[in-house]
C-alpha positions in Angstrom: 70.7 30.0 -38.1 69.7 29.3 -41.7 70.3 32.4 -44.3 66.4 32.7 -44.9 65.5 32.9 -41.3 68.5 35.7 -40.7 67.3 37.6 -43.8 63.8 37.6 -42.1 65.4 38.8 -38.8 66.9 41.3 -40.7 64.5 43.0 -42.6 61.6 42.9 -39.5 63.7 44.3 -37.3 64.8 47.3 -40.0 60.9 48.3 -40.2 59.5 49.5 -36.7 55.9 48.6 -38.3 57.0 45.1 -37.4 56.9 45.6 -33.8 54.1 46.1 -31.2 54.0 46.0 -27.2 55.2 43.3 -25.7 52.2 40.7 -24.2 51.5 42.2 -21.0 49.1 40.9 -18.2 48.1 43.0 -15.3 46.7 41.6 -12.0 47.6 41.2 -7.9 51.0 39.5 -7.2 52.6 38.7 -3.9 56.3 38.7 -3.3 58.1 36.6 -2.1 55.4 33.9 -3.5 54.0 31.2 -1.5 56.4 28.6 -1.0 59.2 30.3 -0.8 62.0 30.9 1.8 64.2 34.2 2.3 66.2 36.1 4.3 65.7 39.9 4.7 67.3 42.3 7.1 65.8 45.1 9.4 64.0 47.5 8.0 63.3 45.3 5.0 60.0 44.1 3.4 59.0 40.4 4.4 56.1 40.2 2.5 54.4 42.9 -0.3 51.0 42.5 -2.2 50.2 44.5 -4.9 49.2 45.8 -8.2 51.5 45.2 -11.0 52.1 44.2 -14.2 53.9 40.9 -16.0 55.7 41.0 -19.3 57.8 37.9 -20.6 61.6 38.0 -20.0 64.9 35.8 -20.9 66.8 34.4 -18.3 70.7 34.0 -19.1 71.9 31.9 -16.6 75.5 31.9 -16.7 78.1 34.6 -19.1 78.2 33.2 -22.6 80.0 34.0 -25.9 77.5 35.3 -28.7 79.7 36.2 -31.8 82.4 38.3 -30.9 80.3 39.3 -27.4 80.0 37.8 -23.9 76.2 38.0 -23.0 76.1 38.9 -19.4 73.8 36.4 -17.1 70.6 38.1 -15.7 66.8 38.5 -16.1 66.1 41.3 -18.9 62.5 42.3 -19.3 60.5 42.5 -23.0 60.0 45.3 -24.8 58.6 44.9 -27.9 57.4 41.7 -30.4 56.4 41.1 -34.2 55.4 38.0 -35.4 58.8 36.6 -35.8 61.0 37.7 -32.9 60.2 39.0 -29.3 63.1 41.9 -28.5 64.1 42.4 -24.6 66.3 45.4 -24.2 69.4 46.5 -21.3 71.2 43.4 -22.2 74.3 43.9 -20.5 77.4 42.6 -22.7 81.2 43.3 -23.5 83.6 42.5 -25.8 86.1 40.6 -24.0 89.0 42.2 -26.2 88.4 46.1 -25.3 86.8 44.7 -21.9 84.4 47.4 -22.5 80.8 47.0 -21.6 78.2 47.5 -23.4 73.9 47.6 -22.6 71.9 46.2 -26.2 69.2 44.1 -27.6 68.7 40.4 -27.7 65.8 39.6 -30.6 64.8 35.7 -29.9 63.4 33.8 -32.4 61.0 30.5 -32.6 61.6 28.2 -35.2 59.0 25.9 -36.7 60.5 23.3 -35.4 59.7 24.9 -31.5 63.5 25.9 -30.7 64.9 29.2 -30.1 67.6 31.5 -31.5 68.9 34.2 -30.2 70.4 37.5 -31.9 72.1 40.4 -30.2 72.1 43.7 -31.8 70.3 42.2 -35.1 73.6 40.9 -36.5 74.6 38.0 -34.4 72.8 35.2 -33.6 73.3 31.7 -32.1 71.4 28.7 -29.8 72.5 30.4 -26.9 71.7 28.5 -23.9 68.5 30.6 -21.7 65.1 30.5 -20.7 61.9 32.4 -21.0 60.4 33.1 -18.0 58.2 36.2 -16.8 59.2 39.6 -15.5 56.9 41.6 -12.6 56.7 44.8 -12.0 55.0 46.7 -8.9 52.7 49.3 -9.2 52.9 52.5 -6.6 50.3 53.9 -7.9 47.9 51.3 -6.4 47.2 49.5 -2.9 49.7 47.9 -1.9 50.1 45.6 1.5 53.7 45.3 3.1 55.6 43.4 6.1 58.4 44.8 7.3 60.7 42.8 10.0 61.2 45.5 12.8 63.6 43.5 15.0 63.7 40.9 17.6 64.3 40.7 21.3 64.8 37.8 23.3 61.8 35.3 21.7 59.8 38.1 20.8 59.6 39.7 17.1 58.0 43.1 16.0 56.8 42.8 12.1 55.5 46.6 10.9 52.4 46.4 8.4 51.8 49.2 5.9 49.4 50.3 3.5 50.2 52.3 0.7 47.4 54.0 -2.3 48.4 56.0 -4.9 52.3 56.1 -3.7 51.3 57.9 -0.5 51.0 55.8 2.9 47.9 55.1 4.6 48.3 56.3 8.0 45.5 54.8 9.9 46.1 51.1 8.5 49.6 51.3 9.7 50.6 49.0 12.5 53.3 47.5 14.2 52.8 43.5 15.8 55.0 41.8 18.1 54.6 38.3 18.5 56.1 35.2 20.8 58.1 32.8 19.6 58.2 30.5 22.5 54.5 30.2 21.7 54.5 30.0 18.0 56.9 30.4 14.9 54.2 30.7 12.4 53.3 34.6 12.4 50.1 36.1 11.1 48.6 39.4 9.8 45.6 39.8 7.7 45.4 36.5 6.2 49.4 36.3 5.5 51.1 33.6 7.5 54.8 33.2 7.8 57.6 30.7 9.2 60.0 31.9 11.1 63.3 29.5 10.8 65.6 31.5 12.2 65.6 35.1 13.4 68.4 37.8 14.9 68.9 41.2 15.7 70.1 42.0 12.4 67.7 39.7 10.0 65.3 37.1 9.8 65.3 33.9 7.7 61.4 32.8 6.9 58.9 30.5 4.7 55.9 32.7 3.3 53.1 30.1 3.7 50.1 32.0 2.4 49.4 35.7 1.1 47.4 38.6 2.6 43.8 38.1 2.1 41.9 39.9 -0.7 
């Protein structure tokens, strides 16, 4: 990093006039996300709608050195921006000498030129290899739609549904569903369909192939 730039990081991040919120959008997200394939145990949700909120986050894929640090891989969330850097706190790190962790900041940076640097704890900064992606975050406090995988005997599976408002349950739009296999290993609830591609007494393994309905 050139020594104008790291003078720049420097002073911004001294003066917390700098920073602001994070850019954060709000709206109805579905987990696991059409598409996708996973494997959840009994008792566990299958499929959950809701209200929530999405901020930007960096994605470390694999532990790498950053000055005198080892970054650790992992998805840590946003929590403040200026015009020059976007900060995303927790970072978990140690210094492989004492082999004692630490939890810090990484500040990334844009240059003109469209590529990224990356500084931990203001002082230390390098190309350090990463991605920007988005981090979600539920809301309790709103509706929120949920299958759970109940079990399985012989071909037939039992999914629960639940509703939940304002953190507290919804008692009468609670159900539980048991459906055939031998008949059909797509299984539906309100609009949500899901493959079944294998299933046990202890978990299932399944492709969510569309959301609940709105």
């Amino acid at each position: 990093m050139k020594t104008t730039t790291t003078a720049l990081v420097i002073a911004c991040l001294a003066l917390a006039s700098c920073r602001s919120a994070p850019t954060t959008t709000f709206g109805s997200y579905t987990f696991p996300e059409n598409g996708v394939t996973a494997t959840e145990e009994i008792g566990e949700p299958l499929l959950t709608q809701a209200t929530g909120m999405s901020r930007p986050a960096i994605v470390i894929p694999t532990d790498q050195k950053l000055g005198d640090y080892i970054v650790h891989q992992g998805k840590y969330t946003a929590t403040s921006q200026s015009r020059e850097y976007v900060r995303f706190s927790g970072v978990a790190f140690h210094n492989p000498v004492t082999q004692r962790p630490h939890r810090g900041n990484l500040f990334v940076f844009t240059k003109p030129n469209g590529s990224r640097t990356v500084c931990l704890s203001r002082t230390v900064c390098s190309d350090l290899d990463h991605s920007i992606d988005r981090a979600i975050q539920l809301s309790a406090n709103y509706f929120q739609q949920t299958l759970i995988y109940s079990g399985k005997i012989g071909n037939r599976i039992t999914l629960g549904y639940r509703e939940f408002s304002g953190n507290q349950a919804r008692l009468g739009f609670s159900n539980d569903v048991t459906y055939d296999l031998s008949e059909s290993n797509i299984l539906g609830y309100k609009g949500a369909r899901l493959e079944v591609i294998d299933a046990t007494n202890t978990e299932i393994t399944y492709k969510v192939l569309s959301e609940f309905k709105k």
